[in-house]
N, C-alpha and C positions, 0 to 999 in steps of 0.2 A: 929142387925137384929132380931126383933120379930118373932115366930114361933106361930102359930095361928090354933087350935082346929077345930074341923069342926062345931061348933057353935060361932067361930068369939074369942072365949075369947084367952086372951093372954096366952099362954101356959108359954113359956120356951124365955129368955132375953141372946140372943148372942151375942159375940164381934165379932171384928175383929183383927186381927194379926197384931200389925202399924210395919211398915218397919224403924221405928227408932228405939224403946226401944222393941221392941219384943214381945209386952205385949199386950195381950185381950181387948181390952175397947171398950166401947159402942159408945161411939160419938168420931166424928174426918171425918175429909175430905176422901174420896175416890175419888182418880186422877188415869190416866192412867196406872202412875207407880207403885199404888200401897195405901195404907194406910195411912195416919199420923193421929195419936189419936191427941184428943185436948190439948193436955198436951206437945207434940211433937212439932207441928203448933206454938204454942204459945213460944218454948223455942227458937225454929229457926228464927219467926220475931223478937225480942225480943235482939238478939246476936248479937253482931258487927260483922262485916264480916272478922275482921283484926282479931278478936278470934279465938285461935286453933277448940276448941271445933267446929267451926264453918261448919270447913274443914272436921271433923267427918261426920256432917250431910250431904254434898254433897258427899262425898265418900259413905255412907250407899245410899242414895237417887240413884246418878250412877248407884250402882250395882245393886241397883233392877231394873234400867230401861233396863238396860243389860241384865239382866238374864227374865224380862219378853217379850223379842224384840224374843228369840229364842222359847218361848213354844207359 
């Protein structure tokens, strides 16, 4: 997210918090549940589904969608 001066110029360049690796980054999908930077998106299509690692990302993905269902 860009933050922008009262003359339009780009000030100051934000991330966002991705709900996978926990990390600040500029680009990446925002869905419902939450964040996934593009580094994230791309490691999750990318993974067999029969990969443990895989199960990681649905468990991290769940609990945000849990924890953003009650605020």
């Amino acid at each position: 997210m860009a933050i922008f001066d009262a003359a339009g110029k780009d000030f100051k360049q934000l991330g966002d918090k991705c709900c996978i690796c926990e990390r600040e980054k500029s680009e990446g999908l925002h869905l419902y549940i939450g964040y996934i930077c593009a580094e994230c998106e791309k490691a999750i299509v990318h993974t067999d589904t029969s990969d443990p690692i895989y199960q990681e990302y649905v468990e991290k993905l769940r609990k945000n969608n849990i924890s953003s269902i009650f605020t």
